[in-house]
mmCIF file as gemmi writes it, N, C-alpha and C atoms, coordinates in Angstrom:
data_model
loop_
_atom_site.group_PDB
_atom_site.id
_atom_site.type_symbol
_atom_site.label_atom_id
_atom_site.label_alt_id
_atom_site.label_comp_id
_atom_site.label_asym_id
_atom_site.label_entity_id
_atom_site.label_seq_id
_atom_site.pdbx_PDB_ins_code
_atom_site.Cartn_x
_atom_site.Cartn_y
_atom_site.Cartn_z
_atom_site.occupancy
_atom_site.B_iso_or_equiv
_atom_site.pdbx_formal_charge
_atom_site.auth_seq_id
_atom_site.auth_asym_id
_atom_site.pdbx_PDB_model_num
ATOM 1 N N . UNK Axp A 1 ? -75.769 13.74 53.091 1 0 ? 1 A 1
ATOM 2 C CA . UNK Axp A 1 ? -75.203 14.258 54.308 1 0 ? 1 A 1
ATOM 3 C C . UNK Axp A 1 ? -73.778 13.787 54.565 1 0 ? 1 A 1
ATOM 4 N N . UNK Axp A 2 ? -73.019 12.957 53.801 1 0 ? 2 A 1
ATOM 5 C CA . UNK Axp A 2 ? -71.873 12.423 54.048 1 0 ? 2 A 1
ATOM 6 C C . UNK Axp A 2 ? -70.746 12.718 52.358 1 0 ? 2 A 1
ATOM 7 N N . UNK Axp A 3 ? -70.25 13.899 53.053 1 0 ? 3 A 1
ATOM 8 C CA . UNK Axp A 3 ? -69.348 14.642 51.712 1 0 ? 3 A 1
ATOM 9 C C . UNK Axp A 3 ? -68.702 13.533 51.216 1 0 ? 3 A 1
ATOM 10 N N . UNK Axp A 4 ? -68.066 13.681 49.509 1 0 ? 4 A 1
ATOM 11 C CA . UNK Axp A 4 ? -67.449 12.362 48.938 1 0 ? 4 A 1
ATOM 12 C C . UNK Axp A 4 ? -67.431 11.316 49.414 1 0 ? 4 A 1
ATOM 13 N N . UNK Axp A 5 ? -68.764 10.702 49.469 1 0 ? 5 A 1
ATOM 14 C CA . UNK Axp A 5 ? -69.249 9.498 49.711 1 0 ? 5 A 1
ATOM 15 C C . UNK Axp A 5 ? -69.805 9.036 48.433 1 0 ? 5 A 1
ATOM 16 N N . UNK Axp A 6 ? -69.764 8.224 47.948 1 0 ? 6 A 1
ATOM 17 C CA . UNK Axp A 6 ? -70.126 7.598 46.667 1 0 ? 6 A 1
ATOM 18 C C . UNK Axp A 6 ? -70.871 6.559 47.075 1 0 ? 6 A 1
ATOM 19 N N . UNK Axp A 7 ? -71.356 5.666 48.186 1 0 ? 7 A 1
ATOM 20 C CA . UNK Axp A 7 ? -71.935 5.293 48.473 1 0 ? 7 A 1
ATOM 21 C C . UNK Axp A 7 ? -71.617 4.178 49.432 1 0 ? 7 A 1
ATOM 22 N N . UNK Axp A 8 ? -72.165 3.188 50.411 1 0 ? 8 A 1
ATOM 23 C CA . UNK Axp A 8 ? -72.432 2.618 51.187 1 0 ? 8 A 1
ATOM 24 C C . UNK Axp A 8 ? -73.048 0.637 51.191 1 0 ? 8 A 1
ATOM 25 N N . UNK Axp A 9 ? -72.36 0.302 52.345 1 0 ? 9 A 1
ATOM 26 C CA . UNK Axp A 9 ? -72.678 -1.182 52.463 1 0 ? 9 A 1
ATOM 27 C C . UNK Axp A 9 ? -72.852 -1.506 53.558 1 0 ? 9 A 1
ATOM 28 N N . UNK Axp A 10 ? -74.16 -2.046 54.461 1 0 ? 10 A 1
ATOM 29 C CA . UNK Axp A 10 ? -74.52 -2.842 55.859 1 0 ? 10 A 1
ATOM 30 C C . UNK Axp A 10 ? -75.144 -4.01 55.435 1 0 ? 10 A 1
ATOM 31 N N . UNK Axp A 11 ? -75.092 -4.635 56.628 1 0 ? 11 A 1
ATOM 32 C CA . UNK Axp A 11 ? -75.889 -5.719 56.843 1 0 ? 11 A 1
ATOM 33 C C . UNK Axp A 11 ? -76.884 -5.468 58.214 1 0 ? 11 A 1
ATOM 34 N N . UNK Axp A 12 ? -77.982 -6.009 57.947 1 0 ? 12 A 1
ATOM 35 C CA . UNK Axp A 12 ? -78.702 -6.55 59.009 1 0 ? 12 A 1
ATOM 36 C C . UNK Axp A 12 ? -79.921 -7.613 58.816 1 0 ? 12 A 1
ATOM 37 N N . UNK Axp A 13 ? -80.212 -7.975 59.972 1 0 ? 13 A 1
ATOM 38 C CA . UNK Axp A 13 ? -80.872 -8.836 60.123 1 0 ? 13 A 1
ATOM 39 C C . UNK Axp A 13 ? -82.504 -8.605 60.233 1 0 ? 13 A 1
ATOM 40 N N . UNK Axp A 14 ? -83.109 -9.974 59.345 1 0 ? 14 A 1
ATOM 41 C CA . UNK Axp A 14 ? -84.674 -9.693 58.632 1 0 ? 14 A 1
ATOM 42 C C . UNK Axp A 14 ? -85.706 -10.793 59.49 1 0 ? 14 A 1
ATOM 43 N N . UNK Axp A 15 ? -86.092 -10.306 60.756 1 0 ? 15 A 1
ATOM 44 C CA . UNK Axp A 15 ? -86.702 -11.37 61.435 1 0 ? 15 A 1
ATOM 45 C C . UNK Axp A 15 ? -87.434 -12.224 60.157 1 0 ? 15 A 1
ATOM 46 N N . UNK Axp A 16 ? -88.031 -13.309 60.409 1 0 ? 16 A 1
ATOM 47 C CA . UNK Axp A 16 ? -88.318 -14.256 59.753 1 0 ? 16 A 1
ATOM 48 C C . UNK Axp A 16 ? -88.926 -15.017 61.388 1 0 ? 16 A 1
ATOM 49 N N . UNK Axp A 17 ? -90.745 -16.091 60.448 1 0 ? 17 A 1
ATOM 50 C CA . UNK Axp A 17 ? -91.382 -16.772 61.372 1 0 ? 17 A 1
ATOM 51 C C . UNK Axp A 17 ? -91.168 -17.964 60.594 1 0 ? 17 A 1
ATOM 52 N N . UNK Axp A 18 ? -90.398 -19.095 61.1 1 0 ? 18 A 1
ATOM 53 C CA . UNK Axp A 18 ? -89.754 -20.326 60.394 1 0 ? 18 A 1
ATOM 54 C C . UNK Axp A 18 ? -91.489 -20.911 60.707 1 0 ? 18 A 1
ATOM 55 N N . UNK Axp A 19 ? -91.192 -22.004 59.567 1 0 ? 19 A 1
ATOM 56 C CA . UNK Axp A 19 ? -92.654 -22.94 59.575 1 0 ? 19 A 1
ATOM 57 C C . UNK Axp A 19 ? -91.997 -24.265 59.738 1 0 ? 19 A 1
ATOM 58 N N . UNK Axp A 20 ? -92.369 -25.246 60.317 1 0 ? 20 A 1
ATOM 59 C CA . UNK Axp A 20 ? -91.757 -26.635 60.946 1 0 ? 20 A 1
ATOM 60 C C . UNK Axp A 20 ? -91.394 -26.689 61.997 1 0 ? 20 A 1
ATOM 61 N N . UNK Axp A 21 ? -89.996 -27.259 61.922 1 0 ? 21 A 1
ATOM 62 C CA . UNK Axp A 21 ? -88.712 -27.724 62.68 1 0 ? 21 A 1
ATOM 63 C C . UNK Axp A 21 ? -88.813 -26.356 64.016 1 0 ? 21 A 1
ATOM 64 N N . UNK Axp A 22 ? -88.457 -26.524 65.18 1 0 ? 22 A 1
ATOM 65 C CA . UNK Axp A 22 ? -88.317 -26.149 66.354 1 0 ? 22 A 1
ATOM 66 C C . UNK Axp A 22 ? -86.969 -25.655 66.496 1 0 ? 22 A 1
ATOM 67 N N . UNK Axp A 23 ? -86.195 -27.116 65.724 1 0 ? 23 A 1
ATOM 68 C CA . UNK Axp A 23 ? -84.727 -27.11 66.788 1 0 ? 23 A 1
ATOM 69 C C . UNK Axp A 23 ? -84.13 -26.299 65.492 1 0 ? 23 A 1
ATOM 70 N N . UNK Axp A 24 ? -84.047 -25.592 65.073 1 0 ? 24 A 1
ATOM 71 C CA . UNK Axp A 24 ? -83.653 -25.151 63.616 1 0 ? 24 A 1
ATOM 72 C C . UNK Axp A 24 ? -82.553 -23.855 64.228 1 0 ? 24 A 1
ATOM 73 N N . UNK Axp A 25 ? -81.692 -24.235 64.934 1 0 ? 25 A 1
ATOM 74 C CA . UNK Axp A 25 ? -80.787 -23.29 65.977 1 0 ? 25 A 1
ATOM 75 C C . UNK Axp A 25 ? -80.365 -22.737 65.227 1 0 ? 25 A 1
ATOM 76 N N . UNK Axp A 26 ? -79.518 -23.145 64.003 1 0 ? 26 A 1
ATOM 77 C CA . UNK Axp A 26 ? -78.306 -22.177 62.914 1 0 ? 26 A 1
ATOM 78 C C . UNK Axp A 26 ? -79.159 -20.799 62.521 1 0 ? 26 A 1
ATOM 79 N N . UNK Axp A 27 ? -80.531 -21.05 62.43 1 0 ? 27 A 1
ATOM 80 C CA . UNK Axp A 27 ? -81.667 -19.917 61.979 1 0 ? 27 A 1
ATOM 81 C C . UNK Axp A 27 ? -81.499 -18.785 62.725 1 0 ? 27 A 1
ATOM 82 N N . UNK Axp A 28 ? -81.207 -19.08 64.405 1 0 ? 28 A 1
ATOM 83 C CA . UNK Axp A 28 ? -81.859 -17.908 65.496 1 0 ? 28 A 1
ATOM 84 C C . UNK Axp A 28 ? -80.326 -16.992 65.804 1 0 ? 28 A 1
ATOM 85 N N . UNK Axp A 29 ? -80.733 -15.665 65.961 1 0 ? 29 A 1
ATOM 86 C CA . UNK Axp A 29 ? -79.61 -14.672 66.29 1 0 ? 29 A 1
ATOM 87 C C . UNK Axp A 29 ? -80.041 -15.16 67.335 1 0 ? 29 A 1
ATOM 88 N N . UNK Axp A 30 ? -78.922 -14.988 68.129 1 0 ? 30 A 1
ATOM 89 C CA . UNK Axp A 30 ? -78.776 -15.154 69.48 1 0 ? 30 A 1
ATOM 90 C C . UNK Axp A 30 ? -78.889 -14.13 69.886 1 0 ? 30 A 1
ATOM 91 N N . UNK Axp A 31 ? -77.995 -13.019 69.8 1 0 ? 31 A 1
ATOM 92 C CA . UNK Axp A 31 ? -78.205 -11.721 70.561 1 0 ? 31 A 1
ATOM 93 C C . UNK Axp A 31 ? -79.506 -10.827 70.049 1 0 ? 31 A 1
ATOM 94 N N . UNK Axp A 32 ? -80.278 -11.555 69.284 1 0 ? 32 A 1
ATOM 95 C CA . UNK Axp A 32 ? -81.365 -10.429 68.982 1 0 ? 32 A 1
ATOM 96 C C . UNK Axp A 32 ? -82.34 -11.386 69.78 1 0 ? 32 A 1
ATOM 97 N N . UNK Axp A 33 ? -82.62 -12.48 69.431 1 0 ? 33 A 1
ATOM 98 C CA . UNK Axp A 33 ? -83.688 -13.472 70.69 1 0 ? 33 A 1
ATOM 99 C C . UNK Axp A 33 ? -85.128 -13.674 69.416 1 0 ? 33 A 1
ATOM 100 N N . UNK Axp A 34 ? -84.47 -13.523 67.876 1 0 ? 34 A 1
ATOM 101 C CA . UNK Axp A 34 ? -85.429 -13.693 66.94 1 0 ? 34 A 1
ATOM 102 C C . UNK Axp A 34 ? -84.743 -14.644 65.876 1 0 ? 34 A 1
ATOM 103 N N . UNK Axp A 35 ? -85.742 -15.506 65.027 1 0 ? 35 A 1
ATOM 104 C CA . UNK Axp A 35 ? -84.936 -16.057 64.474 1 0 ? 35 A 1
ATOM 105 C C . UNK Axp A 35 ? -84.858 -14.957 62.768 1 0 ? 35 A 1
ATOM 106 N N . UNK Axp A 36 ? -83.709 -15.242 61.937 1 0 ? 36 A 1
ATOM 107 C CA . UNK Axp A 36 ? -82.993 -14.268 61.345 1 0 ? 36 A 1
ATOM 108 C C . UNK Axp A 36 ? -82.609 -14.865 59.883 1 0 ? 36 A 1
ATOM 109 N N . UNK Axp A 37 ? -82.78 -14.141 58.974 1 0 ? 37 A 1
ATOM 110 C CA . UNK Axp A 37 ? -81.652 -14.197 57.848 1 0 ? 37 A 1
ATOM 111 C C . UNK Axp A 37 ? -80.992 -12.375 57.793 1 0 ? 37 A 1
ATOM 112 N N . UNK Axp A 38 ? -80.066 -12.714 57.059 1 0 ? 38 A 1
ATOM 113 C CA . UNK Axp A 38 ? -79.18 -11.839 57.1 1 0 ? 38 A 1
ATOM 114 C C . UNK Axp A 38 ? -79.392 -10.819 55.754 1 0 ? 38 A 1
ATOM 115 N N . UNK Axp A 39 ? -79.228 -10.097 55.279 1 0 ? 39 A 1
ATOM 116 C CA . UNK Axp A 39 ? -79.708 -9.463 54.115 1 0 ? 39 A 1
ATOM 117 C C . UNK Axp A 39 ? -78.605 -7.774 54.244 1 0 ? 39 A 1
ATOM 118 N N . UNK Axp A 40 ? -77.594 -8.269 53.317 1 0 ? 40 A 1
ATOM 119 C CA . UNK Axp A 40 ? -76.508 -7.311 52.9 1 0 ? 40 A 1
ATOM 120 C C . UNK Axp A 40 ? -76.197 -6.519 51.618 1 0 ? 40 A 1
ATOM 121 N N . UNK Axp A 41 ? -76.641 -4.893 52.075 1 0 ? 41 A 1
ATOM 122 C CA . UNK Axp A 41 ? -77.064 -4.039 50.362 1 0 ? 41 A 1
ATOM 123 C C . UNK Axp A 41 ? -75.878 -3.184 50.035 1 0 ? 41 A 1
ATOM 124 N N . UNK Axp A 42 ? -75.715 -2.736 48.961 1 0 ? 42 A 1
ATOM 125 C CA . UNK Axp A 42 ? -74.581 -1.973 48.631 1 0 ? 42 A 1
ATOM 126 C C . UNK Axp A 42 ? -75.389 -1.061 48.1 1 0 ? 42 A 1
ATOM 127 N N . UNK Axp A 43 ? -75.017 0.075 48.229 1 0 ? 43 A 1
ATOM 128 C CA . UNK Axp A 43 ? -76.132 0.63 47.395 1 0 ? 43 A 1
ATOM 129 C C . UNK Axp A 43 ? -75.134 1.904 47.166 1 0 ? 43 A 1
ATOM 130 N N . UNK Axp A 44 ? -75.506 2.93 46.154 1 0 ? 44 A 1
ATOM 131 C CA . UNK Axp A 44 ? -74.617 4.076 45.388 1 0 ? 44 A 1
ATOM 132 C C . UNK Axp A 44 ? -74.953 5.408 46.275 1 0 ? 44 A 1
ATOM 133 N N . UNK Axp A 45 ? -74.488 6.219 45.897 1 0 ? 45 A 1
ATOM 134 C CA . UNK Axp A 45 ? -74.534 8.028 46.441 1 0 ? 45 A 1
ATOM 135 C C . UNK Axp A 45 ? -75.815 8.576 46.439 1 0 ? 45 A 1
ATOM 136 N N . UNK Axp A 46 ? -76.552 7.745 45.219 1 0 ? 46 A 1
ATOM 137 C CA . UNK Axp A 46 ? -78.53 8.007 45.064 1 0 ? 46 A 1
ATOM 138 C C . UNK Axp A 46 ? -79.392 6.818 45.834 1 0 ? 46 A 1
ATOM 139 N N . UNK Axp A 47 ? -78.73 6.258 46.257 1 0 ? 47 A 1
ATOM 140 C CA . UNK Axp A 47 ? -79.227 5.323 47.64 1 0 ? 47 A 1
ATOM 141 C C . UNK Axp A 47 ? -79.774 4.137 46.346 1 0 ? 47 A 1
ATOM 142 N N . UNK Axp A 48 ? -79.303 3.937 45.581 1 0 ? 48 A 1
ATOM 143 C CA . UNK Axp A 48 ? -79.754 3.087 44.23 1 0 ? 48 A 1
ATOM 144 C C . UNK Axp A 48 ? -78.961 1.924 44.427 1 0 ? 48 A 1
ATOM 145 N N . UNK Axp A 49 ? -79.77 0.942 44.671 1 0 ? 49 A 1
ATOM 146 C CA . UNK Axp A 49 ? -79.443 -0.553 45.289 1 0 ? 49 A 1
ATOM 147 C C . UNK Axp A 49 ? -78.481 -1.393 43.872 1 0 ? 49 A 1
ATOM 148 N N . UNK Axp A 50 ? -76.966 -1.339 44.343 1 0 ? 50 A 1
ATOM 149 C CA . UNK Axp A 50 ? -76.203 -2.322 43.229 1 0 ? 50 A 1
ATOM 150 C C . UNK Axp A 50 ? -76.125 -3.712 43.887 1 0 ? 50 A 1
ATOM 151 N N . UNK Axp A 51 ? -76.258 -3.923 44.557 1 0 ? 51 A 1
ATOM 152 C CA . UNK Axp A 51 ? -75.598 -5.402 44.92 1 0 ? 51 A 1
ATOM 153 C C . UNK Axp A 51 ? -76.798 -5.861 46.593 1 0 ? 51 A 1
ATOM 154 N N . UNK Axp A 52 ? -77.513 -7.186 46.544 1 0 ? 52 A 1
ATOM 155 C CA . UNK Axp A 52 ? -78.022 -7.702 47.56 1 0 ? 52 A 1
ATOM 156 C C . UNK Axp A 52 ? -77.159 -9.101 47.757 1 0 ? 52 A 1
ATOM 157 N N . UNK Axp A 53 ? -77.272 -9.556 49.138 1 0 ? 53 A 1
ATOM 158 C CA . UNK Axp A 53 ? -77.223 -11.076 49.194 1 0 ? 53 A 1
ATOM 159 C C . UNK Axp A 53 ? -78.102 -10.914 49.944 1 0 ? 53 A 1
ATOM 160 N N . UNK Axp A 54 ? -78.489 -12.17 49.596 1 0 ? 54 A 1
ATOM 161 C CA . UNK Axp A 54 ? -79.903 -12.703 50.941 1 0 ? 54 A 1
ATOM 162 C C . UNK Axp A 54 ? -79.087 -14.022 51.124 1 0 ? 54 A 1
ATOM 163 N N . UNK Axp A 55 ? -79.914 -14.467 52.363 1 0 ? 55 A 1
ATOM 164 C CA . UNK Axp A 55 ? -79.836 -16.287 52.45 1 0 ? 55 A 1
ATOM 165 C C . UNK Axp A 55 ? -78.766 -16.255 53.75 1 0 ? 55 A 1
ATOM 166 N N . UNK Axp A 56 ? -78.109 -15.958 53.789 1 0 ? 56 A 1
ATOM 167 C CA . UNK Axp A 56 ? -77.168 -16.069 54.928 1 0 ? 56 A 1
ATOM 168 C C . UNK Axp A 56 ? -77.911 -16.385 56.457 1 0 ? 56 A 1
ATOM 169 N N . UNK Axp A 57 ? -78.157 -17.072 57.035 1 0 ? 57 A 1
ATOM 170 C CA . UNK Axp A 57 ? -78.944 -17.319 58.072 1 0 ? 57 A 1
ATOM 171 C C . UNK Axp A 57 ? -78.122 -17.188 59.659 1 0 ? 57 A 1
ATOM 172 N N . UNK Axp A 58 ? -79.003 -16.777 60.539 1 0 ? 58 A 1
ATOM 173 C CA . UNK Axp A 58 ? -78.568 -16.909 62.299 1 0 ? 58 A 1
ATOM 174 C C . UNK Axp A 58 ? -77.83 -15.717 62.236 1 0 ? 58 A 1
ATOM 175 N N . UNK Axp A 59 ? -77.29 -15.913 63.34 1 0 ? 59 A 1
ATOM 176 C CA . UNK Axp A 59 ? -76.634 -14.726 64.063 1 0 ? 59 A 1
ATOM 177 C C . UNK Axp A 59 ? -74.838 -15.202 63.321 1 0 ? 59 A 1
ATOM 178 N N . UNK Axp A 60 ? -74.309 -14.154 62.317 1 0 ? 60 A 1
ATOM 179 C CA . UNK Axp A 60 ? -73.196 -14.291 61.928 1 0 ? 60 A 1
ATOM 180 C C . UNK Axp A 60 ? -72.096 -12.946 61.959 1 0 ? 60 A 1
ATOM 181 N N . UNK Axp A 61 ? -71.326 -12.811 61.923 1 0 ? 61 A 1
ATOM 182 C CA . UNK Axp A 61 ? -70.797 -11.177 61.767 1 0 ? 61 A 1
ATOM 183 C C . UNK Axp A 61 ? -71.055 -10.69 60.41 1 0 ? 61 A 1
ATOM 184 N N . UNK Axp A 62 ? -70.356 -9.516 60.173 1 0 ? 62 A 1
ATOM 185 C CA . UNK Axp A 62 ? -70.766 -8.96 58.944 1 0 ? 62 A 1
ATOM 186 C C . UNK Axp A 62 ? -69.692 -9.077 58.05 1 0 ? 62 A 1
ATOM 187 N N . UNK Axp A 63 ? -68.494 -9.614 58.484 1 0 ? 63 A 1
ATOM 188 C CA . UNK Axp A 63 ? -67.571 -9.697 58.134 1 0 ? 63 A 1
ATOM 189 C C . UNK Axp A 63 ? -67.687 -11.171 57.631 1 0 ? 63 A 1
ATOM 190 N N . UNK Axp A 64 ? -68.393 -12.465 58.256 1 0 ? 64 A 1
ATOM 191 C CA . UNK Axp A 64 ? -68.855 -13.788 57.544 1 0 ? 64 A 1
ATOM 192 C C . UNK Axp A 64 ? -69.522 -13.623 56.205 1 0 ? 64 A 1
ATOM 193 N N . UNK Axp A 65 ? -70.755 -12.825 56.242 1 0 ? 65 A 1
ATOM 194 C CA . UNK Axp A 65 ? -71.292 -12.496 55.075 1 0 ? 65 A 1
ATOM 195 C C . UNK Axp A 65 ? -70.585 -11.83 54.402 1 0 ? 65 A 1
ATOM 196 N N . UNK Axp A 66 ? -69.482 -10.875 54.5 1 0 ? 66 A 1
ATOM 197 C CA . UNK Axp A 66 ? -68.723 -10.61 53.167 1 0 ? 66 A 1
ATOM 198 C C . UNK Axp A 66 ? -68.02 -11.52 52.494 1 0 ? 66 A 1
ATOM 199 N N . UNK Axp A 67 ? -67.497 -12.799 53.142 1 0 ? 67 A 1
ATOM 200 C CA . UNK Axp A 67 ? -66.641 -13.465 52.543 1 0 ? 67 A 1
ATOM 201 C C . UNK Axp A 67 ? -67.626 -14.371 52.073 1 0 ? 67 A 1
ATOM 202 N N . UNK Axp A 68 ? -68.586 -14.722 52.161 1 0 ? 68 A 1
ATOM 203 C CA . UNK Axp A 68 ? -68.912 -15.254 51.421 1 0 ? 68 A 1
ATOM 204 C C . UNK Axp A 68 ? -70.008 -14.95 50.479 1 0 ? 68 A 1
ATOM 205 N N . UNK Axp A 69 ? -69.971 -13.32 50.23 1 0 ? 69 A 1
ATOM 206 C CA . UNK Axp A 69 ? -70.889 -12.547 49.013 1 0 ? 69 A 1
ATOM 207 C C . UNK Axp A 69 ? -69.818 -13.045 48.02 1 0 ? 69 A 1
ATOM 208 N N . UNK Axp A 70 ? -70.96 -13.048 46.631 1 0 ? 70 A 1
ATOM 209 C CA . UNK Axp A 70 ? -70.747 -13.023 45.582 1 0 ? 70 A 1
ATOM 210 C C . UNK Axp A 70 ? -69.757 -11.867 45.112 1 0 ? 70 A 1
ATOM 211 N N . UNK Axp A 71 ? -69.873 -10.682 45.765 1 0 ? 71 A 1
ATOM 212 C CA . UNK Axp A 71 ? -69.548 -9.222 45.423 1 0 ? 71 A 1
ATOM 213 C C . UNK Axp A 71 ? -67.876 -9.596 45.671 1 0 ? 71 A 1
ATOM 214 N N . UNK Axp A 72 ? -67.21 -10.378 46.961 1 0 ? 72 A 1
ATOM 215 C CA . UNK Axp A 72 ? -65.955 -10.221 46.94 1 0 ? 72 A 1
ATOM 216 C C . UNK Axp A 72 ? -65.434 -11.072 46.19 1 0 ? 72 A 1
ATOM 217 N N . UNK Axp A 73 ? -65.775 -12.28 45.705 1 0 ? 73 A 1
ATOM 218 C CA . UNK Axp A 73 ? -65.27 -13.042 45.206 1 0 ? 73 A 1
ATOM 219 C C . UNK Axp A 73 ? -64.836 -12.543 44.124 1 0 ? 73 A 1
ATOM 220 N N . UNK Axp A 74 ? -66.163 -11.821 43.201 1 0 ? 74 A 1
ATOM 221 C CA . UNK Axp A 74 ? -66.114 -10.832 41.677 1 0 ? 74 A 1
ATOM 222 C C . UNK Axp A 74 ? -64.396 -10.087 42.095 1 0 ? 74 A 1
């Protein structure tokens, strides 16, 4: 549905139920009110997944997780 588009990159956030620790703040989005990792896909024109990061934790922009994907550094 999106003419010469070759394909696409978001991020969002993958609730997660932490086991332990309480105070584990860096974990929790704030503006979602869940705690979070972050999980950012690239994927091609056939919706065919090239590139994941996982691991990025809490409430961060999307612009944090690019700088520190593997993908920009490459």
């Amino acid at each position: 549905g999106f003419p010469n588009c070759c394909g696409a990159m978001d991020c969002t956030h993958m609730a997660i139920k932490l086991l332990g620790s309480e105070d584990a703040i860096d974990w929790y989005a704030r503006a979602k009110k869940y705690y979070s990792m972050v999980v950012q896909v690239v994927v091609d024109s056939k919706t065919s997944f090239l590139y994941i990061t996982i691991g990025i934790v809490g409430s961060v922009p999307d612009r944090q997780v690019w700088n520190s994907s593997g993908l920009k550094k490459a």
